[in-house]
C-alpha positions, -999 to +999 in steps of 0.1 A: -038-006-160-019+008-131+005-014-107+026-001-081+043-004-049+030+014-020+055+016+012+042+028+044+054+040+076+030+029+104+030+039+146+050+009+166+032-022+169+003-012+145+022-032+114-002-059+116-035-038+123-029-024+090-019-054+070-051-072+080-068-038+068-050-029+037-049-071+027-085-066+023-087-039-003-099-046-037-068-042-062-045-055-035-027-083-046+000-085-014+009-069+016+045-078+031+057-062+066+094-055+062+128-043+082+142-010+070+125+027+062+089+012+058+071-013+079+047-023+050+049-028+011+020-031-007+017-045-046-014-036-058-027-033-095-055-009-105-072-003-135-062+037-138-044+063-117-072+075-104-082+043-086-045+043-074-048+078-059-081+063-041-065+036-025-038+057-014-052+092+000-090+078+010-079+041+020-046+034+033-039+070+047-074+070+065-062+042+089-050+064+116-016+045+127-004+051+089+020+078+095+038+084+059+032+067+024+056+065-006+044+051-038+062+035-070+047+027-101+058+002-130+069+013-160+065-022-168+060-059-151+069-092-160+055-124-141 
């Protein structure tokens, strides 16, 4: 099992376009738009890396107003 944070950059005024597309997204647990460096932070949790790297390069960076990704993954979680 994989979870990370993905941060992303998106064009001016497209931060909700892309939350109500990425929100969506099987192994997407919460989308958050934020102040700072990145406009969006993504938690999501995925069975392998591999999944992770789909979600990444063939999901989120396919919506066109994502400019620039950055992505974090747990060493380890605690709820």
């Amino acid at each position: 099992m994989v979870r990370a944070f993905v941060m992303a950059k998106v064009d001016a005024g497209k931060d909700k376009e892309v939350l109500e597309k990425t929100k969506i997204v099987k192994g997407v647990e919460a989308v958050c738009a934020t102040y700072g460096i990145y406009d969006l932070v993504v938690r999501v949790h995925f069975q392998s890396v591999e999944a992770l790297d789909k979600f990444v390069f063939h999901e989120l960076r396919a919506i066109p107003a994502v400019k620039e990704t950055a992505t974090l993954i747990c060493s380890s979680y605690i709820t």
